[in-house]
C-alpha positions in Angstrom: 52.9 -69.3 35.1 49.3 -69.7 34.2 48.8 -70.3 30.1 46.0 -68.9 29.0 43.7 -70.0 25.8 43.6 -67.1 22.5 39.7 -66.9 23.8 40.0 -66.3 27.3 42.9 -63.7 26.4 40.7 -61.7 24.5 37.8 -62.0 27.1 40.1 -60.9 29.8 40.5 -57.8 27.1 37.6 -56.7 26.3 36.6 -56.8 30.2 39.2 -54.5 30.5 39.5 -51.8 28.0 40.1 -48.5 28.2 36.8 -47.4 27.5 35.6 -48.7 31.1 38.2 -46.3 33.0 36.3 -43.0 33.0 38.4 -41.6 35.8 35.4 -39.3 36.8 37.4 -37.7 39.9 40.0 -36.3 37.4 40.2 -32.9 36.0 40.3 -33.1 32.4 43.8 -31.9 30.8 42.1 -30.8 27.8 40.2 -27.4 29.5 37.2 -25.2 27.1 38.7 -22.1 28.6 42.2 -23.0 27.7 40.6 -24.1 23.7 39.0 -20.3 24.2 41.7 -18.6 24.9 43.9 -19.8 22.2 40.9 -19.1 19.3 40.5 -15.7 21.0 44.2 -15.2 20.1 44.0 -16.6 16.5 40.6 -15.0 15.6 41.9 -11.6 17.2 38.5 -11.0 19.6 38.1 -9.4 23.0 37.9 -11.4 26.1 34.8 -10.8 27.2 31.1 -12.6 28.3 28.5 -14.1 26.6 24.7 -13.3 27.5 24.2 -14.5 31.2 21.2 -16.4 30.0 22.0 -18.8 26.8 19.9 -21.0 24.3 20.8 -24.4 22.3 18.6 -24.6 19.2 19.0 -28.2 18.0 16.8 -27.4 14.9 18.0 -23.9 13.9 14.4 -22.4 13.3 14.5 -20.4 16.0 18.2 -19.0 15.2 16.6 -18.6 11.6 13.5 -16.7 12.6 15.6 -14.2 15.0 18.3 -13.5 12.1 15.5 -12.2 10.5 14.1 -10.0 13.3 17.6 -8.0 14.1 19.9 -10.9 16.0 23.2 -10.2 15.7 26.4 -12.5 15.8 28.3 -12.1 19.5 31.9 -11.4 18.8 32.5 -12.3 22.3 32.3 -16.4 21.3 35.4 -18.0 20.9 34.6 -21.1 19.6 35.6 -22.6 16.4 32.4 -24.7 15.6 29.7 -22.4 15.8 28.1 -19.0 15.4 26.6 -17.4 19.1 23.9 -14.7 18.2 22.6 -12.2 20.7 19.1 -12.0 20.2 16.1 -10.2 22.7 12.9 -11.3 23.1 10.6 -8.7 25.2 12.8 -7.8 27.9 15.2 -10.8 28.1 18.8 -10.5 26.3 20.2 -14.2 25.5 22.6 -15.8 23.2 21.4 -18.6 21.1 23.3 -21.6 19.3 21.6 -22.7 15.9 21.8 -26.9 15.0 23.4 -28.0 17.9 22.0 -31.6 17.3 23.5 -34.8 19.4 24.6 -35.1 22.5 27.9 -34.6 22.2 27.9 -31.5 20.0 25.7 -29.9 22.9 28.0 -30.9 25.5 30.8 -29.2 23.9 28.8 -26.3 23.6 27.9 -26.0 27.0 30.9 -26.5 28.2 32.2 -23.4 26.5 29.1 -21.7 26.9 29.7 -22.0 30.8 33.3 -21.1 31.1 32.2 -17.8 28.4 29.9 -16.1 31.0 26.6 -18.0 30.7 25.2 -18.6 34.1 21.7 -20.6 32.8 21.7 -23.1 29.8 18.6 -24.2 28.1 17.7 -26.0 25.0 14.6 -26.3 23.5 14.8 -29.3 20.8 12.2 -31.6 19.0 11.1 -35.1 19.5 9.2 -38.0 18.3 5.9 -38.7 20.8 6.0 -41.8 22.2 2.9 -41.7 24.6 -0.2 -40.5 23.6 -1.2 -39.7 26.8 1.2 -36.8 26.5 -0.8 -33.8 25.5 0.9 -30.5 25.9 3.2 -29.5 23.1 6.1 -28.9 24.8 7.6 -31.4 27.4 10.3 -30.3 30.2 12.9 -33.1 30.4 12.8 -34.6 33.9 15.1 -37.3 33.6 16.2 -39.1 30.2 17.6 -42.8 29.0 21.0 -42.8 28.4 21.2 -44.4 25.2 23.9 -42.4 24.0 27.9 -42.3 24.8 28.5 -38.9 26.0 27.1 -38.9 29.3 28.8 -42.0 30.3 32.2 -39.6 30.3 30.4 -37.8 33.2 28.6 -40.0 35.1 28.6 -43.7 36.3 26.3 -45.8 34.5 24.3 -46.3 37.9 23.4 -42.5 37.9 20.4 -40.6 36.7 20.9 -38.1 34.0 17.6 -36.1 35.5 17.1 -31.9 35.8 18.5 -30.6 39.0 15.3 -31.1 41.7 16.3 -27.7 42.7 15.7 -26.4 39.0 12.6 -28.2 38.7 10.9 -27.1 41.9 11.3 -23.6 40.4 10.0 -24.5 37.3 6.7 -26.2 38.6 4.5 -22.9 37.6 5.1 -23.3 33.9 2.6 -26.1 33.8 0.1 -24.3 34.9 0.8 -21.3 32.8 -1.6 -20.5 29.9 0.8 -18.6 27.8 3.4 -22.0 27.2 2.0 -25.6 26.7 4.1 -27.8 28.2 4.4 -31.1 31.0 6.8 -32.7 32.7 8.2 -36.0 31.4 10.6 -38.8 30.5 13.1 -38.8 27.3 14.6 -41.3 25.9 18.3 -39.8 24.1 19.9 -41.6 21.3 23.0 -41.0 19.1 21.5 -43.1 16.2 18.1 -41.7 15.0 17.8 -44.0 12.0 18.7 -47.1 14.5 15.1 -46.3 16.6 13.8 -49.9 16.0 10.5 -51.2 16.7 12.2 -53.2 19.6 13.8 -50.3 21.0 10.8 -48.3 20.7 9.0 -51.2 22.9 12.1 -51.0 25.1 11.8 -47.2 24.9 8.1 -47.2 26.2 8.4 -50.4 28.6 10.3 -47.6 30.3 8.3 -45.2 30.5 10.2 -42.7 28.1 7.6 -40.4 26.1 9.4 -39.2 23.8 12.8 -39.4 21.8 15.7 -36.5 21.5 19.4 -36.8 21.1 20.9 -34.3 23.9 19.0 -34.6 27.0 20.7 -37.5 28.7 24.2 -35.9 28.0 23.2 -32.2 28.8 22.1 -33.4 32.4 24.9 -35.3 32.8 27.3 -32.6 32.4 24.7 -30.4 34.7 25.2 -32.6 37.2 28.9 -33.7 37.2 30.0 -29.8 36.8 26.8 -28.3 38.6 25.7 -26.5 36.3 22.6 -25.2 35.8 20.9 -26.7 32.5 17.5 -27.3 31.7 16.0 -29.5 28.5 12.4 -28.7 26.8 11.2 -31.0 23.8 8.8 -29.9 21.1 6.8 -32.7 20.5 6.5 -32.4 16.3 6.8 -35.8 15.1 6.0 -39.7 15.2 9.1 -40.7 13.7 8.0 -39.7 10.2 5.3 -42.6 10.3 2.8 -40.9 9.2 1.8 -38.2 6.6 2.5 -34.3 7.8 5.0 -34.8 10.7 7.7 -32.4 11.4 5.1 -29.6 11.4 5.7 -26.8 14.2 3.1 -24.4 14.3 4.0 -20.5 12.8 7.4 -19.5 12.3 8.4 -23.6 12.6 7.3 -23.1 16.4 9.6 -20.4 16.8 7.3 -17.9 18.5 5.7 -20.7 21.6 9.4 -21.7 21.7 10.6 -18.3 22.8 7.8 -17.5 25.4 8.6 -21.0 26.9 12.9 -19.4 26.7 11.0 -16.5 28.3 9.0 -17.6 31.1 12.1 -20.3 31.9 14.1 -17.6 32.0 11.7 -15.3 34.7 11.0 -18.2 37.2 15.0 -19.2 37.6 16.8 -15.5 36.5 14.5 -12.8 37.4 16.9 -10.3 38.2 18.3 -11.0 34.5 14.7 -10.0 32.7 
């Protein structure tokens, strides 16, 4: 019988713990549509679809500005954290989710978002710059840093958390289109905003990230270990608060650009739809 020593038990431990086993072959037990059926019960509502074509709003000022311009609340969505709201923007219908900020707030989102009837997910979110030599305002999310936990309960650590090559083919003509301003490029998601040191920030850049968000990494994740189909823009507003005037979006807090780039998204990978 081999005796072990109090520090090489704990070693043996903490190489072992349960957070390690993500089982990633394994259908969950826990199931959004079964969560959805039983709040469709509770809150009395129809089972029926969401928009096929939905929107994650991490900041809320687009939600804001279309409340204001005739959006109305979908009584289709189940869920019991946030308000869906069916909004048009020229020709397109979509649903939109206000403040769904971190990644895994979005994941559970589109999670139920996909099981509800949405057939494209996209989310438009803010970020601190990180290279100068990004110009555009807008940035579509190629791949992203996994600095964050959520996407480690879909994917491997060894795996990319990166836009779906098929989705970004399609998507090519937007950076040549004068009516969005936008480029591709890297992210870098975190869970801990107010832990984005000077050393990470090196770290950050030494990797070639160009700017910072908190749901990219996780979003793609899911995309990829449930193929769906999810793509991540970031508005490029801020420096980290470093300087004087960051946080500034442009009229209607950036609302308006934001929802021609929802638009033209939307007609390159759902043209049927608009």
């Amino acid at each position: 019988m081999q005796i072990l020593r109090p520090g090489e038990i704990i070693a043996r431990l903490l190489s072992h713990t349960p957070m390690e086993k993500k089982y990633y072959t394994e259908e969950s037990i826990f199931l959004p549509e079964n969560l959805l059926r039983e709040a469709r019960r509770q809150k009395n509502l129809k089972d029926c679809a969401v928009q096929q074509v939905c929107v994650l709003d991490p900041d809320g000022d687009i939600v804001r500005y279309l409340k204001r311009n005739g959006a109305q609340l979908n009584t289709c969505w189940a869920c019991y954290h946030s308000e869906l709201y069916t909004a048009t923007y020229k020709d397109l219908h979509f649903g939109i989710i206000g403040c769904a900020v971190g990644a895994s707030y979005a994941v559970l989102l589109a999670e139920q978002l996909f099981v509800s009837g949405c057939q494209l997910l996209i989310s438009v979110t803010s970020a601190g710059k990180l290279n100068e030599l990004v110009t555009k305002d807008y940035v579509l999310i190629q791949d992203s840093l996994r600095d964050e936990g959520t996407s480690y309960h879909y994917l491997p650590a060894e795996e990319d958390a990166s836009l779906n090559p098929d989705l970004s083919d399609r998507l090519r003509p937007l950076f040549n289109n004068e009516k969005v301003s936008v480029q591709p490029a890297r992210s870098w998601t975190t869970d801990a905003p107010y832990r984005e040191t000077n050393s990470s920030i090196q770290d950050a850049k030494i990797k070639h990230a160009d700017c910072v968000e908190m749901e990219a990494s996780a979003l793609y994740a899911f995309s990829k270990a449930k193929k769906k189909p999810v793509v991540c823009f970031a508005h490029l507003t801020n420096s980290m608060a470093q300087q004087n005037g960051d946080f500034e979006k442009g009229a209607e807090n950036g609302s308006l650009t934001s929802l021609e780039l929802i638009y033209q998204t939307a007609k390159l990978l759902t043209p049927n739809e608009n």
